[in-house]
N, C-alpha and C positions, 0 to 999 in steps of 0.2 A: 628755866628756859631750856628746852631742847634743842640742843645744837651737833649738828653731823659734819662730818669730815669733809671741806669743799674747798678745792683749790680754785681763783682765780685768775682767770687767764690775763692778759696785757690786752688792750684793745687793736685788734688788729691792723690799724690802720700804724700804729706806732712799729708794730712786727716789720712788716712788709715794707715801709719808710729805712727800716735799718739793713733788711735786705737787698733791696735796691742799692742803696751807698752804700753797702759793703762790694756788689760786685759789679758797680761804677767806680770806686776807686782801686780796685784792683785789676779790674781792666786795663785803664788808665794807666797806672804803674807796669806792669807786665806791658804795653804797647811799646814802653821805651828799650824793651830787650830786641823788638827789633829794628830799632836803627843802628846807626853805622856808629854814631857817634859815642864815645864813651858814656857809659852809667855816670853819675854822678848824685852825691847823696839824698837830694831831694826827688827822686824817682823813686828809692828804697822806701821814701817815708810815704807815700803816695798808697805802697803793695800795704805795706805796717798799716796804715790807715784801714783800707777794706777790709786787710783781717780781724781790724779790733772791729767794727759793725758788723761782719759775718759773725764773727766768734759771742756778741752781744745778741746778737739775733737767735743762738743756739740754746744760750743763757737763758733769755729771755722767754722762747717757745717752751724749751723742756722743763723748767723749773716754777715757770706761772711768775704769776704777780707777787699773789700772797697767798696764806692758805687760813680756815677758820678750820678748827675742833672744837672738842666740848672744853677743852684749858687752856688755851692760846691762841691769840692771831701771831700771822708769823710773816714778817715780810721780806722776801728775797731778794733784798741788795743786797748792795757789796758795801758793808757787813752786813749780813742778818741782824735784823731788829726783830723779835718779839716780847710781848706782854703775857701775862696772864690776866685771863679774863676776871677772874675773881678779888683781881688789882685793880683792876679799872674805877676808879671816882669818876670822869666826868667825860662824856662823848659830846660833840659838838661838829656842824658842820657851815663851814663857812669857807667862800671865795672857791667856790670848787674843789674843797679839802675836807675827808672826813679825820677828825684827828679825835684818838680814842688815849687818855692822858691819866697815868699812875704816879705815886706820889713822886715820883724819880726818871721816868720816861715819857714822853711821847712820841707817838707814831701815828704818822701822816699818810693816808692812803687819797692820790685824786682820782677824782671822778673821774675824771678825762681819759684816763687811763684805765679804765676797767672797760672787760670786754662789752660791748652793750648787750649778749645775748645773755649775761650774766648779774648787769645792775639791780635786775628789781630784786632777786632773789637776795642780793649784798644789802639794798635799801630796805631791804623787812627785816633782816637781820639787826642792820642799825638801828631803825625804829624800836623792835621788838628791845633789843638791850637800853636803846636811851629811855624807854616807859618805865621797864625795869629799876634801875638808876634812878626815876622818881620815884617811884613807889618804896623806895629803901630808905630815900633822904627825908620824904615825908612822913 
């Protein structure tokens, strides 16, 4: 199977969702610099809030979902999870989950999440390795 280097993206509606409460709750937090009334710690956590959704939303945009090559998927949380492709026993997709499973890992990529201008190209990809996968086992 010929497989080329293709990162993809988050679906955007998940991007933009993180963007938004990130600079709704840092608004929010920053609103209370200016009243009169003393800071107090639950306004700090308010700013800390927007930052961590801005600072996810940066994550998120610049580093993709996940990435395919020709010897590993590679999935970009926090921790990196990847597999090697030629590990791979048995792919399956189920409840909105493609989960691709080595004698020692599994790794969960959802649908939901993947950009949609990017799904069919991921779903031939699946396809193409789950036929794969039979044609070994039989």
């Amino acid at each position: 199977m010929q497989i080329k280097t293709r990162k993809f993206s988050y679906a955007s509606k998940r991007l933009y969702l993180n963007l938004i409460l990130g600079v709704l709750w840092t608004i929010i937090g920053s609103s209370y610099f200016f009243e009169k009334e003393n800071m107090k710690w639950n306004h700090y956590l308010f700013i800390a809030i927007g930052l961590f959704y801005l600072a996810t939303f940066g994550y998120e945009h610049l580093n993709k979902y996940f990435e395919i090559n020709k010897e590993k998927i590679r999935l970009f949380s926090i921790p990196q999870v990847e597999i090697k492709i030629s590990d791979i026993k048995e792919v399956k997709y189920y409840a909105d989950a493609y989960t691709f499973k080595t004698n020692n890992k599994n790794l969960r990529i959802l649908k939901s999440q993947i950009n949609k201008t990017q799904l069919s190209e991921f779903e031939n990809f699946f396809s193409n390795l789950q036929s794969e996968l039979k044609k070994n086992v039989a």
